[in-house]
N, C-alpha and C positions, 0 to 999 in steps of 0.2 A: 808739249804733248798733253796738256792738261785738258779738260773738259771747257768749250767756251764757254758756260757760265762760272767757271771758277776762275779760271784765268781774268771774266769781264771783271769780276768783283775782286780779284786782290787789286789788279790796277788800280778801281777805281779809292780802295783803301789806302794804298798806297799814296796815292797823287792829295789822299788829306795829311796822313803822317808828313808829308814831305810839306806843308804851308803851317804843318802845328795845329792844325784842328783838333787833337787829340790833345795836344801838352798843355798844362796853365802856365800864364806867364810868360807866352811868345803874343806876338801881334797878333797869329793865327788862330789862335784858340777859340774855339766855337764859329770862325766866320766860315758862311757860306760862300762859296768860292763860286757859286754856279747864282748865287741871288739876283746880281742884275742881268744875266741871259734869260731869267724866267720872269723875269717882271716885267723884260723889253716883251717877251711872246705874250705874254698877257696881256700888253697895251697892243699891240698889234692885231689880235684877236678881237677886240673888244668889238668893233660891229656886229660881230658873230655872239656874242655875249648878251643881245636883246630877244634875240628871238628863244632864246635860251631861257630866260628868263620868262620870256612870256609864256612858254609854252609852263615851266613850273609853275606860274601864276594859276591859269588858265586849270590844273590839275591840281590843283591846292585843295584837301578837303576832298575829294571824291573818290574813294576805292573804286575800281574796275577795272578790267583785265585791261581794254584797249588803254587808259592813264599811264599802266604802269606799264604796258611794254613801250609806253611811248619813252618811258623815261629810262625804262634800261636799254634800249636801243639808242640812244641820246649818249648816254654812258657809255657804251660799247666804242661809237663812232664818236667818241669826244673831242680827239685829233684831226678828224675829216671837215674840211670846209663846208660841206653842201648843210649846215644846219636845218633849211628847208625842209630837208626830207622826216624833220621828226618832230613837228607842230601836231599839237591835238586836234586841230580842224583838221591838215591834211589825213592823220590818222584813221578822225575819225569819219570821216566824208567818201574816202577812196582805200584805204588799210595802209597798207606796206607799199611805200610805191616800185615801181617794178624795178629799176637800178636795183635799189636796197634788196630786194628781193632777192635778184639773182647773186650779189655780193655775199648774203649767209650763206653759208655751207651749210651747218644747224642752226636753229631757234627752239631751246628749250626754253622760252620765256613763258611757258604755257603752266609747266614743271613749276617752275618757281615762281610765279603767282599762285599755285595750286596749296603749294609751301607753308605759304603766310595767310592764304585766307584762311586756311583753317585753325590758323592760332588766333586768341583773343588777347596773347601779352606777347606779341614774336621780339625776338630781339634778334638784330641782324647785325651783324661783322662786316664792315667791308678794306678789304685788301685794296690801297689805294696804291696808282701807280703814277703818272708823272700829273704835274703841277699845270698851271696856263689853263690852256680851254677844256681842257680832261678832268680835271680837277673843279672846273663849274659844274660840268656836267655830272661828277659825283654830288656835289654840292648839291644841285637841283633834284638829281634822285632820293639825295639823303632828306631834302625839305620835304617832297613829295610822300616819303615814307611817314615820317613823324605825323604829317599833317593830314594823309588820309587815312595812318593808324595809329589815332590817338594814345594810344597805350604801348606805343612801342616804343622801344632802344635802337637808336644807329649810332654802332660804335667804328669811328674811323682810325682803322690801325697803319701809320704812316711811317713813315721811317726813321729811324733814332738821330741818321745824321744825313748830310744831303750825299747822295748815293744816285749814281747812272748821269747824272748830267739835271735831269729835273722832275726826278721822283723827289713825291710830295713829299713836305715834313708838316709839321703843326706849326712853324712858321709861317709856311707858305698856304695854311689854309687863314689861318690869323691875316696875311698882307690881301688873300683874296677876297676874302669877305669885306673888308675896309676899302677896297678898291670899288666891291659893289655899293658901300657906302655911304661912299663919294661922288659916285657918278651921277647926274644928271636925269636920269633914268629911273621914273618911278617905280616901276617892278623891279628895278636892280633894287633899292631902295629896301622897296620891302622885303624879298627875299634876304637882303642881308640885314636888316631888324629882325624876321622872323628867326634869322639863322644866331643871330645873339641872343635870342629869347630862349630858345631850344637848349642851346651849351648852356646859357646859365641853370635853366631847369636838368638839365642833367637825362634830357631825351637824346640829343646830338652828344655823347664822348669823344673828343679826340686824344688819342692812345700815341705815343710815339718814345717813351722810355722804359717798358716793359718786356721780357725775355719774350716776347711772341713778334716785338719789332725788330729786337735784335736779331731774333733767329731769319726772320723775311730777310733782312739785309748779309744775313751771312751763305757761304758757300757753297751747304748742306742741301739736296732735294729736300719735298715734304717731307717723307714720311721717315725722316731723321727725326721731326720736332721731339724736343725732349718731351719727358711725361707729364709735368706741372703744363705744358703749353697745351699738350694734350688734353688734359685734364681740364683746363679755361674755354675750352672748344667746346666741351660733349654738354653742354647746355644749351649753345647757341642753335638758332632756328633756322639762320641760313647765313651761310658766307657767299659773299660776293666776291670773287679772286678777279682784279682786274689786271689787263694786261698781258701781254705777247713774254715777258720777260717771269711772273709768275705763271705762267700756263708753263713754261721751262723745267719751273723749279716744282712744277705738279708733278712732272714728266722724267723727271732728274736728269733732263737732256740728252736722253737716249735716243737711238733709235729703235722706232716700232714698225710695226704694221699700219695701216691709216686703219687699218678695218678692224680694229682692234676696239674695243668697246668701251667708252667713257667710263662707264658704272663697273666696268670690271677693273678697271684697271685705276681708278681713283677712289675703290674701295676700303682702303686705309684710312682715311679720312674720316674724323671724328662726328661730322655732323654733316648735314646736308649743305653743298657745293656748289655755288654756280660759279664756271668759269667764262669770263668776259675777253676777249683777245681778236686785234685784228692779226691777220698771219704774217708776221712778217723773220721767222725763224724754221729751219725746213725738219720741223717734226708737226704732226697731227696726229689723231686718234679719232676715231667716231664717226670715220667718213666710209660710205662703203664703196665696193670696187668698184661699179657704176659710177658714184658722183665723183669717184677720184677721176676715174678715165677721162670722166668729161671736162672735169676742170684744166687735166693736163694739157688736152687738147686747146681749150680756149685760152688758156691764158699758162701755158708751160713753166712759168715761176710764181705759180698759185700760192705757195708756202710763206715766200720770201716779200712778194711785193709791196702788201700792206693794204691793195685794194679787195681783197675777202676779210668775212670777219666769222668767229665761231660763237654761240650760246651755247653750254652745255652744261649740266644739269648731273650730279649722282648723290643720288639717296643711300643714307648708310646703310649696310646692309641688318638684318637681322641675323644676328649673331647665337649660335652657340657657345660660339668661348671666343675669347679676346687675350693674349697674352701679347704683353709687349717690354721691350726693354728697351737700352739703350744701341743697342743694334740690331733689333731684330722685332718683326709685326708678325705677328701668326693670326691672322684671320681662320677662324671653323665657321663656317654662315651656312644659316637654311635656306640654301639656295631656292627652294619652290616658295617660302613662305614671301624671299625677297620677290621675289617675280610679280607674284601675287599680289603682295604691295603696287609695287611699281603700278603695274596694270591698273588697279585699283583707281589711282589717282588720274590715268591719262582717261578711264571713261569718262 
């Protein structure tokens, strides 16, 4: 009778205590038990892996709104075969082609370009979620960010131990980059040179031993995170929450309303928010009764299937008073001046 994301995650706790992953001085200790399933999906991907690269090549150095939503739409759909659909020429020749179109429920990627153009130093967070072709695709978003915002930080928070089957760790961003710089493939190439130049300068971070990885990987919804995790957020510029299984842990696996308001109810959160998820778990937020009706109708396991995908975007609010402990968020926000905000930024 437990909630299934606590139930997914003692399992999959379990199933390491049970090889010694946890104990020193058993055979098990530290080994990934899941390393060669995700290196075979990453050789298997790997066709899919050039155009990927060409398109981060191709976007290298140039801020603007259509680059970057090419590449967080890339990230979004980083598991989907059809890569086609998210080259900068097609982007920018003909926009969103129509599949892709009708597949988002939302696209706040307008939000969250809005975000970062107006910082001169942003530093972005992003919540990485499984390994293989999802993980280039963070990769190439993560290049694209550094390289059209010279001044910035992408810090990649991964998970402390290998966790769901092939959520990333900083192993498995270490074997992917080496796989792109190995290959044959002059943009892979350079992308994984640029991508070692970046970590060594200290623009690309990868985070996977820190109380903000371990709490991602534990049981807890968000708005559990203790207050030191708290407290490491309310600087950042923007987090990028990727994935169907953190959009969960946003939601603390309840059930809602669809019509229920992203920015209301992801209010708790320390900094501004973008969440990345294809649908493949039956809770949503942010969809109104219209676009749900219609989705039901077209495609009746809209939640579940994994062929929609969500953007969604909440700005923290402007706060009167903030009081938090360890079990409990009390939000006082000036709800007109937040509005106001918001507004501000979609003119």
């Amino acid at each position: 009778e437990l909630p299934w994301y606590v139930s997914e995650t003692y399992v999959y706790h379990r199933l390491l205590e049970a090889t010694g992953y946890f104990k020193p001085g058993t055979k098990g200790y530290g080994f990934d038990v899941f390393a060669a399933e995700k290196k075979e999906a990453l050789e298997q991907a790997l066709p899919q892996v050039d155009v990927r690269m060409q398109t981060c090549m191709q976007a290298k150095g140039k801020w603007s709104f259509q680059d970057f939503k090419s590449l967080l739409h890339m990230s979004l759909w980083g598991n989907q075969g059809d890569s086609s659909l998210f080259t900068v020429q097609d982007m920018s020749s003909k926009g969103i082609s129509d599949v892709e179109q009708s597949r988002l429920i939302v696209d706040d990627s307008s939000l969250s370009f809005l975000i970062l153009d107006r910082k001169q130093v942003p530093v972005i967070h992003i919540f990485n979620d499984n390994s293989g072709m999802e993980l280039v695709s963070d990769l190439a978003l993560a290049h694209y960010l550094v390289s059209s915002k010279p001044s910035s930080t992408v810090v990649l928070q991964l998970k402390p131990y290998p966790f769901f089957v092939s959520d990333a760790t900083v192993a498995d961003v270490h074997a992917t980059i080496e796989t792109l710089r190995l290959s044959s493939n002059a943009n892979q190439q350079q992308v994984a040179a640029d991508l070692l130049q970046y970590i060594q300068d200290g623009r690309i971070r990868l985070q996977g031993d820190g109380d903000l990885n371990f709490f991602l990987a534990s049981p807890k919804p968000m708005w559990e995170m203790p207050l030191n995790v708290r407290d490491s957020l309310a600087d950042v510029d923007l987090v990028i929450c990727k994935g169907d299984l953190m959009y969960r842990k946003l939601l603390g696996d309840r059930t809602w309303n669809t019509n229920e308001l992203f920015q209301d109810i992801i209010s708790y959160f320390p900094c501004s928010v973008t969440a990345l998820r294809t649908c493949k778990a039956p809770l949503a937020i942010g969809v109104d009764d219209e676009a749900s009706e219609r989705l039901s109708k077209a495609s009746p396991s809209w939640m579940v299937n994994g062929e929609y995908g969500m953007i969604q975007f909440c700005l923290p609010p402007i706060l009167y008073d903030l009081q938090v402990s360890d079990s409990l968020i009390r939000i006082n926000m000036d709800e007109e001046a937040s509005i106001q905000r918001m507004q501000g930024m979609m003119r």
